[in-house]
C-alpha positions, -999 to +999 in steps of 0.1 A: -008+005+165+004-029+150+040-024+149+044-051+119+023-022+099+032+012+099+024+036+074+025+081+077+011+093+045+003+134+040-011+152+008-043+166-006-076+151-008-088+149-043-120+130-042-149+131-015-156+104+008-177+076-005-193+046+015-178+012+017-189-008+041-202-011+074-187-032+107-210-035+138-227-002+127-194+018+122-194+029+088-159+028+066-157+053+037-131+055+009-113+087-006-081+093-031-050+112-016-024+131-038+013+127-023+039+144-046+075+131-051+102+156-054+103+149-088+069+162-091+052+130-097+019+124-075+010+087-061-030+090-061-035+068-033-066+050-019-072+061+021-104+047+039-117+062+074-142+053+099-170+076+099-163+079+136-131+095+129-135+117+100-169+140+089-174+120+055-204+141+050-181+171+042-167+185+010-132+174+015-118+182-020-089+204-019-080+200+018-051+187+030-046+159+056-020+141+073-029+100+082-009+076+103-024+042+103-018+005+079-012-006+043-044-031+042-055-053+017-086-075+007-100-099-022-130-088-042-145-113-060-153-103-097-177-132-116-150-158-115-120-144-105-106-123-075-085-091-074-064-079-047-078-044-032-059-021-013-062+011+008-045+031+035-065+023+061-063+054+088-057+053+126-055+088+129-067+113+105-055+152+113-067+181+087-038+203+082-033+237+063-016+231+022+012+215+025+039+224+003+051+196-019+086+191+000+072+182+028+045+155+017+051+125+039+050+091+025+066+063+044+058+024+054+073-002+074+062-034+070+074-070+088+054-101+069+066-133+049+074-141+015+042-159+003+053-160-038+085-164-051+101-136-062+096-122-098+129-112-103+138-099-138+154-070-160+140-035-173+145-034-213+176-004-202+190-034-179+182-027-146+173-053-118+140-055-106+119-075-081+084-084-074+074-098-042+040-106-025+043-097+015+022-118+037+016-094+071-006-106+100-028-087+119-050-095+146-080-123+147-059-140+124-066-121+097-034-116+071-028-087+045-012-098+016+010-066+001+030-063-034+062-046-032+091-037-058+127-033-052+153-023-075+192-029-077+211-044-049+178-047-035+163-071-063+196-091-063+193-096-027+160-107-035+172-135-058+182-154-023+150-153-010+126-190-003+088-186+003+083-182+042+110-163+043+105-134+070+112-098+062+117-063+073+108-035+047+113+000+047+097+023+017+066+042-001+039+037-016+029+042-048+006+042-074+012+025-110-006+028-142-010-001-166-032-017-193-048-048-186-056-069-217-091-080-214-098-096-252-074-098-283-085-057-295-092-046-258-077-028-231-079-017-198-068+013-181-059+003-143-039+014-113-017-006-091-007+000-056+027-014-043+054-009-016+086+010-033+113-008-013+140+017+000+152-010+027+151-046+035+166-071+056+156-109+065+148-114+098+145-147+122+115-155+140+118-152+176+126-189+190+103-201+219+120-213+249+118-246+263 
């Protein structure tokens, strides 16, 4: 596995597998998973498996898996404009029996650059928060670009922080609702996906020797 994109994720399937896409004849398939917080909140989260991995023919709703694999991301392009699309894409894919809520696994570990600067702002109750857009190659020079929050010290640390600037992140992922204006009386229900940041630390790029 790509150790610049980690992610364990566990909880209940809630919708079937539908089709995606198709690579070389492998066909890719996209389902929701349900991981609960311990404060009883559930991130709905978007997985996608390989239909070499996982029988997407099967009623899967209700069951319970566990998934190791990366936080991916692509562009799909809506009449003239472009939004960002991402899914937990699995390496491994293990059914398990129900697993109670305590134990729902939902980590990431991510090492990319800064490729925005950071939104960094106040909640209306006063508390620091953070935005930042994650730029995190993988191989044949393809890149996922991943949106993270971070709260606190965190955010202030954030403040610091130039374009290019490599980082290490430690967190969750989760899923956000919000209405997206689309005309002066109209709004949109949508859901955003984004890295909780639990830890973080600049790092320097290895320098080549001479």
């Amino acid at each position: 596995m790509i150790e610049n994109n980690r992610v364990a994720l566990s909880g209940e399937i809630v919708t079937n597998f539908e089709f995606s896409h198709e690579v070389c004849g492998e066909g890719f398939y996209t389902a929701l998973l349900a991981s609960e917080r311990l404060s009883g909140k559930k991130d709905i989260l978007p997985i996608m498996v390989s239909n070499r991995l996982v029988d997407v023919k099967a009623e899967w709703t209700g069951r319970f898996a566990n998934i190791s694999g990366q936080f991916r991301s692509y562009n799909k392009h809506e009449k003239d404009k472009s939004r960002l699309i991402l899914s937990v894409f699995a390496k491994d894919f293990n059914e398990t029996g129900e697993i109670p809520f305590l134990n729902n696994v939902n980590s990431i570990s991510l090492e990319g650059y800064i490729c925005k600067c950071p939104n960094c702002r106040e909640t209306p109750l006063g508390r620091e928060v953070a935005d930042i857009l994650l730029a995190v190659n993988r191989p044949y020079r393809k890149t996922d670009y991943i949106p993270t929050i971070c709260w606190g010290r965190n955010a202030r640390f954030s403040e610091k922080l130039q374009v290019g600037t490599k980082l290490q992140i430690e967190g969750r992922i989760q899923s956000r609702e919000y209405l997206k204006k689309i005309s002066e009386n109209e709004a949109e229900k949508r859901i955003a996906y984004e890295v909780s940041v639990q830890k973080m630390e600049a790092a320097e790029d290895e320098q080549s020797e001479d």
